[in-house]
SEKETI-509425 format. One record per residue (C-alpha): residue in three letters; x, y, z. Coordinates in Angstrom, 3 decimals, always signed. Each point is the difference from the previous one (the first is absolute). Layout:
! residues N
+------+----------+----------+----------+
! code !        u !        v !        w !
+------+----------+----------+----------+
!  ALA !        X !        Y !        Z !
...
+------+----------+----------+----------+
! end
This chain:
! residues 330
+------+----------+----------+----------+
! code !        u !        v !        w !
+------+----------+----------+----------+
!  UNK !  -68.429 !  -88.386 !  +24.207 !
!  UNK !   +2.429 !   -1.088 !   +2.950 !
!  UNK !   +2.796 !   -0.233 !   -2.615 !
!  UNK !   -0.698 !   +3.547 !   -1.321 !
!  UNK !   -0.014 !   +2.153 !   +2.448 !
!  UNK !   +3.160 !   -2.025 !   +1.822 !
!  UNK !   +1.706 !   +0.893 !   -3.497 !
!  UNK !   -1.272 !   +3.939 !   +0.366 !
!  UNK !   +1.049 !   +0.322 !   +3.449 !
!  UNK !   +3.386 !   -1.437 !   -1.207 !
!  UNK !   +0.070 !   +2.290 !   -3.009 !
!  UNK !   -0.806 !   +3.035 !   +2.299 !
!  UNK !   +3.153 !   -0.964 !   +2.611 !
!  UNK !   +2.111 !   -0.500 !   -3.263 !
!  UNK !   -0.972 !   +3.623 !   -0.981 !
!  UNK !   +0.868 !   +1.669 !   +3.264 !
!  UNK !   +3.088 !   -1.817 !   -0.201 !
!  UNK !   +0.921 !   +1.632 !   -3.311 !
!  UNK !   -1.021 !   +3.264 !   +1.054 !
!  UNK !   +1.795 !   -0.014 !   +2.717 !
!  UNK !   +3.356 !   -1.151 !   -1.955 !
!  UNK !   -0.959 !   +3.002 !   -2.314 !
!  UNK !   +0.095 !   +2.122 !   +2.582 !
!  UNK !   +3.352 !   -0.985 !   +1.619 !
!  UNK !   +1.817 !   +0.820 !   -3.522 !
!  UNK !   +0.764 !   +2.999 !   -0.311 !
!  UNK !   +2.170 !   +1.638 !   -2.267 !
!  UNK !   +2.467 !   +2.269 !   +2.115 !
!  UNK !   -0.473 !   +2.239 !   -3.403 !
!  UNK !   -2.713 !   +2.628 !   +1.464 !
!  UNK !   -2.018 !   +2.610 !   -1.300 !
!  UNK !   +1.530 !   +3.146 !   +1.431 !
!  UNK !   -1.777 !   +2.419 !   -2.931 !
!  UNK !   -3.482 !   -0.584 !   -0.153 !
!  UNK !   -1.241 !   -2.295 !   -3.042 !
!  UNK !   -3.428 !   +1.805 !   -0.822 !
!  UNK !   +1.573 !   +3.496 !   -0.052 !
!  UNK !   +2.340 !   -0.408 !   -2.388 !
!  UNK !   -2.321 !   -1.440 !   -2.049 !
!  UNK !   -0.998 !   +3.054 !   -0.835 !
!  UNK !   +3.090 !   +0.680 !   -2.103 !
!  UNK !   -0.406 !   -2.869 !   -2.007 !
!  UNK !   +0.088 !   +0.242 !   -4.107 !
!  UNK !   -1.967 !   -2.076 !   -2.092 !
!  UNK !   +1.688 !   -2.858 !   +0.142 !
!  UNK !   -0.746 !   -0.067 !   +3.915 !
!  UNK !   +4.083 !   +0.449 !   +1.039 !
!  UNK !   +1.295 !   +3.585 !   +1.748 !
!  UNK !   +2.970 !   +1.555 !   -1.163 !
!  UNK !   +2.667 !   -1.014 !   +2.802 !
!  UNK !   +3.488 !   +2.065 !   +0.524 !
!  UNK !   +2.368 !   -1.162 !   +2.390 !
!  UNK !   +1.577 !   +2.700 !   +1.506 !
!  UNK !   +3.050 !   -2.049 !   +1.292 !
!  UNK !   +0.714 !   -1.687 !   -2.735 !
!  UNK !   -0.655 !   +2.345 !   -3.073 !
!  UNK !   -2.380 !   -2.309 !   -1.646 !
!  UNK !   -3.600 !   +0.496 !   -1.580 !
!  UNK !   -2.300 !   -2.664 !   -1.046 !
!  UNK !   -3.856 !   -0.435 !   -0.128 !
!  UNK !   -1.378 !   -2.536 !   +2.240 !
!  UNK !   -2.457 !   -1.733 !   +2.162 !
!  UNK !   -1.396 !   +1.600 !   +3.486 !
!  UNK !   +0.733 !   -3.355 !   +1.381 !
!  UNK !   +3.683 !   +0.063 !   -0.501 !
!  UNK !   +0.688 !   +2.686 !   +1.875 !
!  UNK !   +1.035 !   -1.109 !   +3.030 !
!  UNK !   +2.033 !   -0.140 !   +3.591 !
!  UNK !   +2.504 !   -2.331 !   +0.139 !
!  UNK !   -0.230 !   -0.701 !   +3.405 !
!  UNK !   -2.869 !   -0.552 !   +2.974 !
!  UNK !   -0.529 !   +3.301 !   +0.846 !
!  UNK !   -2.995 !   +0.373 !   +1.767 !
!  UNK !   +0.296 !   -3.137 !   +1.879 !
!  UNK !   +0.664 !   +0.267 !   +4.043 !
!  UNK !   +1.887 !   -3.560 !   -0.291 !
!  UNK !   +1.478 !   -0.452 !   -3.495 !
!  UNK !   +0.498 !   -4.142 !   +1.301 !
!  UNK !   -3.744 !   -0.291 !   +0.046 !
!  UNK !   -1.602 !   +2.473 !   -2.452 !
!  UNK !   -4.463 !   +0.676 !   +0.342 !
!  UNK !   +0.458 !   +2.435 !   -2.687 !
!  UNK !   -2.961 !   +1.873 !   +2.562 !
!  UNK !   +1.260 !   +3.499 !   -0.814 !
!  UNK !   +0.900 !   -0.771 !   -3.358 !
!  UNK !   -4.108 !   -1.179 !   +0.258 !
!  UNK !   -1.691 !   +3.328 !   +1.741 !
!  UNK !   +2.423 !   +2.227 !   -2.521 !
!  UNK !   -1.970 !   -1.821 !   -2.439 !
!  UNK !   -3.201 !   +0.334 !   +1.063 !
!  UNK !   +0.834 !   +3.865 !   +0.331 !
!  UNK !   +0.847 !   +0.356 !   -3.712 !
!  UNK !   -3.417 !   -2.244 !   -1.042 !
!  UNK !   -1.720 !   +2.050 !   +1.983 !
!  UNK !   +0.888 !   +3.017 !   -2.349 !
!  UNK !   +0.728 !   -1.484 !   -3.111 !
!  UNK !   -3.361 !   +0.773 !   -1.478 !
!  UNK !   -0.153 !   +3.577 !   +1.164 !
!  UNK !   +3.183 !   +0.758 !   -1.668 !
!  UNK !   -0.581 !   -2.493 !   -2.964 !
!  UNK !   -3.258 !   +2.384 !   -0.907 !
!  UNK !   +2.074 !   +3.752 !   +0.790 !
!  UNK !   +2.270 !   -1.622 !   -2.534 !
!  UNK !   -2.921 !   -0.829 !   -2.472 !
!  UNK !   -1.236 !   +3.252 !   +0.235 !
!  UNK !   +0.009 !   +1.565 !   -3.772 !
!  UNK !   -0.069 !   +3.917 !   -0.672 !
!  UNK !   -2.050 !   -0.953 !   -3.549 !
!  UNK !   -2.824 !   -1.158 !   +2.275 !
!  UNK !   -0.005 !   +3.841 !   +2.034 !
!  UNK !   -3.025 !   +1.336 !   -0.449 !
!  UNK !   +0.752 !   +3.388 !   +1.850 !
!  UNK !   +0.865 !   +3.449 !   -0.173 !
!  UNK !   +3.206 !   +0.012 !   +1.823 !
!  UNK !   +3.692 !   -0.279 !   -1.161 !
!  UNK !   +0.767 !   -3.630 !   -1.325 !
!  UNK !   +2.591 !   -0.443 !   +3.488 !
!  UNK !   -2.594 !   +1.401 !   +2.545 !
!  UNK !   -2.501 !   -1.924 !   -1.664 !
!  UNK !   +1.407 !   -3.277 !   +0.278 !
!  UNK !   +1.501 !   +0.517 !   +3.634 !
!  UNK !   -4.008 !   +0.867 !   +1.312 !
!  UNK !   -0.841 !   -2.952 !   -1.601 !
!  UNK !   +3.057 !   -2.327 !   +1.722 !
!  UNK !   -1.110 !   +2.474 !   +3.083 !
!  UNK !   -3.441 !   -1.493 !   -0.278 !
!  UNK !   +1.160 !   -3.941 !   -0.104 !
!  UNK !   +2.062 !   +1.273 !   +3.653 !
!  UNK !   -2.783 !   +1.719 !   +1.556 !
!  UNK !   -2.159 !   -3.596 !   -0.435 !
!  UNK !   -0.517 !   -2.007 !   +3.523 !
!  UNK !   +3.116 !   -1.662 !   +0.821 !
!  UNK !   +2.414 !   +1.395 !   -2.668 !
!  UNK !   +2.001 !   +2.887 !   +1.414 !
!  UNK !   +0.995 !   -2.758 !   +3.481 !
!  UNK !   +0.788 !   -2.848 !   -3.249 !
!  UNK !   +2.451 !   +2.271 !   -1.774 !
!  UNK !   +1.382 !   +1.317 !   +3.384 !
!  UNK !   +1.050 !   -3.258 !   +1.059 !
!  UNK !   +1.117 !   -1.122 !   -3.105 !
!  UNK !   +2.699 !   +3.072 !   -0.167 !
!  UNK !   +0.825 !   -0.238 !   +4.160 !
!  UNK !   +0.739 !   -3.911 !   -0.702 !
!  UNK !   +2.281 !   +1.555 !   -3.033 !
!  UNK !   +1.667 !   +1.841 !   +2.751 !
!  UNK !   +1.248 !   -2.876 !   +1.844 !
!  UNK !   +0.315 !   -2.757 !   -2.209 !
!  UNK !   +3.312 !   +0.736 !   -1.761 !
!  UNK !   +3.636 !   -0.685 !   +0.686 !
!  UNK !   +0.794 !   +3.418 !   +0.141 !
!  UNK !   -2.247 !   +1.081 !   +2.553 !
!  UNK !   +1.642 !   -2.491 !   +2.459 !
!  UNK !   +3.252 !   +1.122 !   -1.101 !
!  UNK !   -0.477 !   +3.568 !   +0.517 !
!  UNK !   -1.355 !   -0.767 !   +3.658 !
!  UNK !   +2.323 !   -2.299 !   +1.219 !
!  UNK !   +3.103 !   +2.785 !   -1.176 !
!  UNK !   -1.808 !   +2.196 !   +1.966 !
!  UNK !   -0.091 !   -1.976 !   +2.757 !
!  UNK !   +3.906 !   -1.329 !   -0.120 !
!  UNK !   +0.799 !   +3.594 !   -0.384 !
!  UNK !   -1.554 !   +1.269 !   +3.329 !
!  UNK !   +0.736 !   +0.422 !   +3.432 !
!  UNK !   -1.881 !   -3.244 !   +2.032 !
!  UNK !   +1.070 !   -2.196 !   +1.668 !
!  UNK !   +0.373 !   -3.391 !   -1.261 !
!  UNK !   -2.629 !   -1.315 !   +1.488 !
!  UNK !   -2.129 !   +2.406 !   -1.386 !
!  UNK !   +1.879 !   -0.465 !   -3.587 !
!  UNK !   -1.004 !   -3.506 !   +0.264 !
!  UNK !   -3.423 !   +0.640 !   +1.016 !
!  UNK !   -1.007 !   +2.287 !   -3.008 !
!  UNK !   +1.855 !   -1.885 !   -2.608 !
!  UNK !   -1.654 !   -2.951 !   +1.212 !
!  UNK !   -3.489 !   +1.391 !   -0.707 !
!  UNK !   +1.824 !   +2.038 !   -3.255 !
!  UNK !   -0.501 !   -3.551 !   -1.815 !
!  UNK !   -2.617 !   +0.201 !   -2.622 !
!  UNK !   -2.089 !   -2.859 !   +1.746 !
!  UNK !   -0.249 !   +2.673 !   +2.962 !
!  UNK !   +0.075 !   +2.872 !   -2.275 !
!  UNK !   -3.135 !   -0.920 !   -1.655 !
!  UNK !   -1.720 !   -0.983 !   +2.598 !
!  UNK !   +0.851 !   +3.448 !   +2.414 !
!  UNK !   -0.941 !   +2.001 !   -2.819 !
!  UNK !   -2.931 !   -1.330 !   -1.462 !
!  UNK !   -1.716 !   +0.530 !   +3.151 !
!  UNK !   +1.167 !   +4.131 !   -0.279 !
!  UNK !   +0.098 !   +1.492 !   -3.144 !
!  UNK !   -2.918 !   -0.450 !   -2.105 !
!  UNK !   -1.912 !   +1.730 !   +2.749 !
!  UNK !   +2.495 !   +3.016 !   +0.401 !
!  UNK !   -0.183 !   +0.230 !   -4.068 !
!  UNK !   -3.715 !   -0.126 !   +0.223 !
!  UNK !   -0.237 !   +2.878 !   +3.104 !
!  UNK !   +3.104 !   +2.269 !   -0.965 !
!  UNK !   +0.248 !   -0.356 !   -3.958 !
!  UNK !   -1.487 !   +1.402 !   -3.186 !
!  UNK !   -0.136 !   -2.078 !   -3.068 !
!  UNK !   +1.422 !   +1.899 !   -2.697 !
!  UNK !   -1.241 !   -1.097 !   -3.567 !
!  UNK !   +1.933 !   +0.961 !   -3.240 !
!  UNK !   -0.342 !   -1.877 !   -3.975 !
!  UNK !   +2.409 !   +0.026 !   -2.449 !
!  UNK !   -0.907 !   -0.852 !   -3.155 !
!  UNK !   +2.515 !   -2.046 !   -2.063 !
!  UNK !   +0.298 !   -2.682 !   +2.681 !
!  UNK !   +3.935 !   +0.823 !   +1.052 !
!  UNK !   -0.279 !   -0.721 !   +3.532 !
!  UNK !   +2.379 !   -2.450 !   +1.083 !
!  UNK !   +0.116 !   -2.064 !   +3.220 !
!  UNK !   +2.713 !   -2.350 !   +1.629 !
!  UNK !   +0.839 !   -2.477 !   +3.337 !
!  UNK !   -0.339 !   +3.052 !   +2.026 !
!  UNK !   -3.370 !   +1.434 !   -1.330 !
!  UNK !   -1.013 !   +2.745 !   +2.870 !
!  UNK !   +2.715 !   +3.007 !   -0.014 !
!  UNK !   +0.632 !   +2.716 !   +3.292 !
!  UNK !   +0.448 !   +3.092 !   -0.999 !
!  UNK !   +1.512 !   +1.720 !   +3.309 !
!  UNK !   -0.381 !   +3.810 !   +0.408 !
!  UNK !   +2.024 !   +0.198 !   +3.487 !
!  UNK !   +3.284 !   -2.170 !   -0.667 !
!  UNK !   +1.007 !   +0.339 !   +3.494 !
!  UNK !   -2.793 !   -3.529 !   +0.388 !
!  UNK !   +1.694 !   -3.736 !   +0.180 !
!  UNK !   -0.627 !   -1.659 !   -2.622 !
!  UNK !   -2.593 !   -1.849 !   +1.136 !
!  UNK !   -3.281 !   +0.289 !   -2.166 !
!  UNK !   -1.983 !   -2.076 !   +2.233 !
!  UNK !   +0.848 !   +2.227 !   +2.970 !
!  UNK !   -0.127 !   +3.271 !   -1.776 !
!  UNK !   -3.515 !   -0.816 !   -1.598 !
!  UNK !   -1.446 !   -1.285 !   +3.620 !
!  UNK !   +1.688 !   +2.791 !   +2.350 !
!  UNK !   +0.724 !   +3.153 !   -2.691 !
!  UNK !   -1.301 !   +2.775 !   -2.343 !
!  UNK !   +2.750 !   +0.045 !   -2.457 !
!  UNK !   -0.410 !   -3.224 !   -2.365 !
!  UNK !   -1.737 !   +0.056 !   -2.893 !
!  UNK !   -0.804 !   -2.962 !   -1.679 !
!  UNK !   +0.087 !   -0.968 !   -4.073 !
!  UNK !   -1.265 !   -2.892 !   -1.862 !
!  UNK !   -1.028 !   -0.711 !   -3.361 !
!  UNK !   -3.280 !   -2.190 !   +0.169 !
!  UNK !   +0.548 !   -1.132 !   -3.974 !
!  UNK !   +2.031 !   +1.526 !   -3.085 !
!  UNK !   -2.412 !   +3.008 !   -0.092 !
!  UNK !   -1.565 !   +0.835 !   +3.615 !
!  UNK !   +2.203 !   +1.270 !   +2.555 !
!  UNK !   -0.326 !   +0.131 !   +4.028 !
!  UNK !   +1.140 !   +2.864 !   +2.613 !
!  UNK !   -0.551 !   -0.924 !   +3.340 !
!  UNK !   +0.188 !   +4.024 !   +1.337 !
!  UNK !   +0.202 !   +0.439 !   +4.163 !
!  UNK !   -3.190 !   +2.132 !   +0.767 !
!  UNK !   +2.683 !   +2.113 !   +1.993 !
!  UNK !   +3.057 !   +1.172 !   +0.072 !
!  UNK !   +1.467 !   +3.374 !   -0.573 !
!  UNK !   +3.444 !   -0.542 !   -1.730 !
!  UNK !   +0.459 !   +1.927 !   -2.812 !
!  UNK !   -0.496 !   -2.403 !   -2.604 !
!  UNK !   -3.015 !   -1.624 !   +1.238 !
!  UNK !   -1.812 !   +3.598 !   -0.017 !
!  UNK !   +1.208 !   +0.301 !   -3.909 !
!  UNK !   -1.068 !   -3.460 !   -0.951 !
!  UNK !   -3.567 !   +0.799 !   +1.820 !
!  UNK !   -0.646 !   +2.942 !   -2.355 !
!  UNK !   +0.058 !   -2.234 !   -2.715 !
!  UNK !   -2.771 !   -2.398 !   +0.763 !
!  UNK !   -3.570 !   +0.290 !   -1.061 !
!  UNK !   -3.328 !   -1.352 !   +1.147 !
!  UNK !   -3.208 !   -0.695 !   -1.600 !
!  UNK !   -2.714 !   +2.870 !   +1.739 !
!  UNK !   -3.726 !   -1.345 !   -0.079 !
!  UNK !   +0.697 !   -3.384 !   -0.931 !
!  UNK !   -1.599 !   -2.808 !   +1.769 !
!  UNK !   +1.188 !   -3.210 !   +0.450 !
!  UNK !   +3.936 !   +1.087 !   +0.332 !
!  UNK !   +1.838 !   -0.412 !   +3.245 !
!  UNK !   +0.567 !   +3.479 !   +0.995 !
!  UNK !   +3.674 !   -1.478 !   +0.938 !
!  UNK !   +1.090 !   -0.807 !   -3.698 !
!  UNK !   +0.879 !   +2.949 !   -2.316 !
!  UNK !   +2.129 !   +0.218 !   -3.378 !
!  UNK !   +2.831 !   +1.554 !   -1.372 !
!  UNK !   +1.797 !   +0.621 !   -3.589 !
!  UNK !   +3.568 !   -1.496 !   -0.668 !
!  UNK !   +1.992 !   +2.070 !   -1.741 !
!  UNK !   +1.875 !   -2.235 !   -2.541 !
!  UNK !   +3.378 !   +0.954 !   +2.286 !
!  UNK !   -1.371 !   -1.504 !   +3.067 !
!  UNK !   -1.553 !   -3.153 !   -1.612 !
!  UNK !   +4.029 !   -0.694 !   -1.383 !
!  UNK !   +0.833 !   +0.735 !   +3.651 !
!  UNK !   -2.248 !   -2.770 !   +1.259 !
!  UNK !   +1.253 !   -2.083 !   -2.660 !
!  UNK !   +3.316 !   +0.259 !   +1.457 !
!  UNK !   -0.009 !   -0.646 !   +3.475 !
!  UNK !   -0.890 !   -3.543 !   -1.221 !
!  UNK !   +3.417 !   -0.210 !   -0.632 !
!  UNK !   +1.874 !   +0.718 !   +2.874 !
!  UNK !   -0.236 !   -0.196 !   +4.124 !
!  UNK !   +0.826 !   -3.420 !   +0.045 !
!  UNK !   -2.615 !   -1.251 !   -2.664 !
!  UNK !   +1.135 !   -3.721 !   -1.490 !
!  UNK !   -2.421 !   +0.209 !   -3.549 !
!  UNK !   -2.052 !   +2.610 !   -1.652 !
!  UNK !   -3.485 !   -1.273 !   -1.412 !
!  UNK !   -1.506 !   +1.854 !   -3.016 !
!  UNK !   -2.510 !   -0.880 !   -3.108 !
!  UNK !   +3.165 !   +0.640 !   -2.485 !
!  UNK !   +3.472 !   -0.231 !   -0.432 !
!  UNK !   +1.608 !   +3.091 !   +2.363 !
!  UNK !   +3.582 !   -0.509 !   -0.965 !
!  UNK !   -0.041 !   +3.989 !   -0.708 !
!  UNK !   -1.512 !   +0.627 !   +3.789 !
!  UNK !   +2.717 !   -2.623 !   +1.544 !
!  UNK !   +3.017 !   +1.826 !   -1.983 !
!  UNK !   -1.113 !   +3.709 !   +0.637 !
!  UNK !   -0.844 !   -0.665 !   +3.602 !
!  UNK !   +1.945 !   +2.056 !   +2.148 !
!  UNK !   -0.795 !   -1.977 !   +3.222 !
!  UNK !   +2.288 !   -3.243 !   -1.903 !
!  UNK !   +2.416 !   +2.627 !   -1.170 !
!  UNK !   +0.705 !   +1.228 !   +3.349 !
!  UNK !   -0.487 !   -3.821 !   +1.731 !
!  UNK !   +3.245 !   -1.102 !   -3.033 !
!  UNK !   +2.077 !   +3.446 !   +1.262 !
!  UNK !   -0.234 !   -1.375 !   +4.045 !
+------+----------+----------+----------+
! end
């Protein structure tokens, strides 16, 4: 009996010991686009369509190959704890379910009255207005805000560009690295999305919704702001919001203020569901006109986007973009 548990005890050491190597290796190749998400996209064959923007190349493939090449998240990229790498993680589990069952949703299974797309956005509506759900998806697109290369970039421009001091250059790039980044804005956004935002719902039915690195788009109104999402989303009006939560549900993220022109014409074309219970009164639909849906389809080609993700092959998209005709001209 001695003998036993002396060898469990040393079994149980040996295991912490692995587990503890395990955990010091890790890959410098990160995660920057969340792994469950685009998911959604895949075919049956379980790979996504992946274009890369910078090199002109298409090829279907697994989620897990798309990757950073670098540390990015890490505050010391000598000793890496992959710890924001970790709670972006747990942000996208958190959701994965809630959009893995909007994306299951099937118009065959409708059993109302309304129009097939108003149908199936009360039903996604429904899923969002459950305990928990609206805050899940909320911090799964603010984390989409801050996680990518190009948000840094954008910032830290802004901040070489102005008028500080160095000292205060220093400062704010400093806590501009995404390690900081995350952090400082994780503890801001969802809550401002949740207080100042509608949800705006919209379905299109032949699943051509495409995605890429840089999931979450800003449409500005006033484009006298920085650009600064982060900062225009916590401290503005102006910023609306666009993401495509699978190939055939769409996301606006609509200011409930603001009086620019264009935010008054996009309110007029929103919709709610009267005398229906169970729907957050803060989550309404809209129709996309087969113009606008190419529209969203194209800004994941441009503003600094590396690769495109899609369910097919989007060669036609990538060569008829104007965003990559005009990024080839400059």
């Amino acid at each position: 009996m001695k003998f036993t548990i002396t060898n469990r005890m040393q079994s149980s050491r040996h295991l912490e010991f692995q587990t503890s190597q395990m955990n010091k290796q890790i890959t410098k190749f990160q995660h920057q686009v969340p792994q469950h998400y685009l998911r959604l996209w895949f075919d049956p064959e379980n790979h996504v369509w992946l274009h890369d923007l910078l090199k002109d190349k298409s090829s279907p493939r697994t989620t897990k190959r798309i990757l950073g090449d670098d540390y990015f998240y890490e505050n010391d990229a000598a000793n890496p704890t992959n710890e924001i790498e970790n709670y972006l993680g747990d942000i996208e589990s958190a959701v994965a379910p809630l959009l893995k069952s909007i994306s299951k949703l099937d118009p065959q299974n409708l059993t109302s009255s309304l129009r097939p797309e108003e149908a199936m956005c009360e039903e996604a509506a429904r899923l969002l207005s459950a305990s928990g759900a609206k805050k899940k998806l909320l911090d799964f697109i603010s984390a989409q805000l801050i996680r990518t290369s190009r948000t840094v970039d954008e910032i830290e421009h802004s901040i070489i560009a102005s008028g500080l001091s160095d000292v205060e250059k220093k400062l704010l790039l400093q806590q501009n690295r995404p390690y900081e980044l995350v952090k400082l804005g994780m503890t801001r956004l969802p809550a401002r999305l949740i207080d100042g935002y509608k949800i705006v719902l919209s379905y299109v039915e032949d699943k051509s919704l495409v995605t890429s690195d840089h999931p979450v788009s800003e449409i500005r109104t006033n484009t006298n702001l920085l650009p600064q999402t982060v900062y225009n989303v916590l401290h503005k009006n102006d910023t609306i919001l666009s993401v495509p939560l699978g190939p055939n549900f769409h996301c606006f993220l609509l200011p409930d203020t603001g009086a620019e022109s264009i935010m008054i014409q996009f309110r007029k074309t929103l919709a709610s569901w009267t005398n229906t219970p169970g729907i957050d009164s803060a989550i309404v639909w809209r129709k996309l006109q087969p113009q606008i849906i190419e529209q969203l389809r194209i800004l994941h080609t441009g503003f600094g986007r590396k690769f495109l993700v899609s369910k097919k092959n989007e060669d036609d998209l990538i060569e008829n973009s104007t965003l990559i005709k005009k990024s080839k001209e400059s």
